[in-house]
C-alpha positions, 0 to 999 in steps of 0.5 A, a space after each residue: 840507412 845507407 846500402 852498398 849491394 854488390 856483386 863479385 863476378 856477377 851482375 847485379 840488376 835494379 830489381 835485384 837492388 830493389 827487392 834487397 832494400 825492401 825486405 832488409 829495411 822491413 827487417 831491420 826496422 823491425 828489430 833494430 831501432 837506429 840501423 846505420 848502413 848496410 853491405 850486402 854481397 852476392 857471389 857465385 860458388 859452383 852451381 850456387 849463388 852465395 849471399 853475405 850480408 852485414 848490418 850496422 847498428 847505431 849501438 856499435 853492434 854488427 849483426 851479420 848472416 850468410 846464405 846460399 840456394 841454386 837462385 839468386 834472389 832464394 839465397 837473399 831470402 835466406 840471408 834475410 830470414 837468417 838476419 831475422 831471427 839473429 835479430 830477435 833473438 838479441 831484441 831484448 837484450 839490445 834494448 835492455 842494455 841500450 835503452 838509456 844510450 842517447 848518442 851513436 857509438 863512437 868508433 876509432 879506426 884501427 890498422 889490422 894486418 895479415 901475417 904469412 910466413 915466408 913460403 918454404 920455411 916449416 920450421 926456422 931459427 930465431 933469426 928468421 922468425 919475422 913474418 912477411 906482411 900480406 895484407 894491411 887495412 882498416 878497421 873499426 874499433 867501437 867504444 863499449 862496455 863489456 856487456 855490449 863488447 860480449 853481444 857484439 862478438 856474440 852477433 858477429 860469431 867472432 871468436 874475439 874482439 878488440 874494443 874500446 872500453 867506455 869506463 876505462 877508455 882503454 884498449 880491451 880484448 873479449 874472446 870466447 875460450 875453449 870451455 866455452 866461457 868468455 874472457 876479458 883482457 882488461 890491462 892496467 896502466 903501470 
């Protein structure tokens, strides 16, 4: 498993890496057959260190925890307990849909971009209404079923999920609605 620790304004040292490998490989291996890589972020707010870590499964599933504590290495601890317990709780179900996968879930990239108003700007008229781009970058876009596509955004506390789905090989949206039920954006070719 491949590991980027990382720290934003603060130094992270060797025995701070160490400790971080050891006890999240201990986890996952425990919980997760086939982990791909790792990130795991530390940063300071205030008086507090924060953790952030995000795991990366061979079944296309991203589990992810964050934690804080006055202590570096407490709030790691934290994370990983946190990771520990996301991971158990979606054990069974992880194997139960994956037993029968023999390769890695394919991945495609996928541009995502930000999208802020122009400053000053409350309410404008239909001439004025496109949005100045901030922010462009990269990101993943799995092939999944839809069961596989619900877990993930599940894992992810997302509230939605762009997939792409294995039967149909098309672009599918999962989101959670407002009753709290899930929906499934499948579009049909005219």
């Amino acid at each position: 498993m491949q590991y980027q620790i990382s720290g934003k304004q603060i130094e992270i040292g060797q025995a701070l890496q160490t400790h971080v490998k050891d006890e999240l490989s201990g986890v996952v291996q425990k919980y997760a057959e086939r982990p791909t890589d790792a990130q795991v972020i530390f940063s300071k707010n205030a008086h507090e260190f924060v953790c952030e870590t995000v795991v990366h499964l061979s079944t296309g599933l991203t589990a992810q925890a964050s934690a804080h504590a006055t202590e570096i290495y407490a709030a790691f601890d934290l994370c990983a307990e946190k990771m520990e317990k996301q991971l158990r709780r979606y054990k069974r179900r992880l194997k139960d849909h994956h037993k029968d996968r023999a390769d890695p879930v394919e991945v495609f990239g996928g541009a995502s971009y930000i999208l802020a108003a122009e400053e000053g700007h409350e309410e404008s008229d239909d001439a004025t209404l496109t949005p100045m781009i901030i922010a462009e970058m990269e990101t993943r876009i799995p092939s999944l079923s839809v069961g596989e596509a619900v877990m993930q955004m599940e894992l992810a506390h997302a509230p939605v999920l762009v997939f792409r789905n294995e039967k149909t090989d098309g672009v599918n949206v999962v989101y959670r609605r407002e009753d709290g039920n899930i929906g499934w954006i499948d579009p049909k070719d005219a």
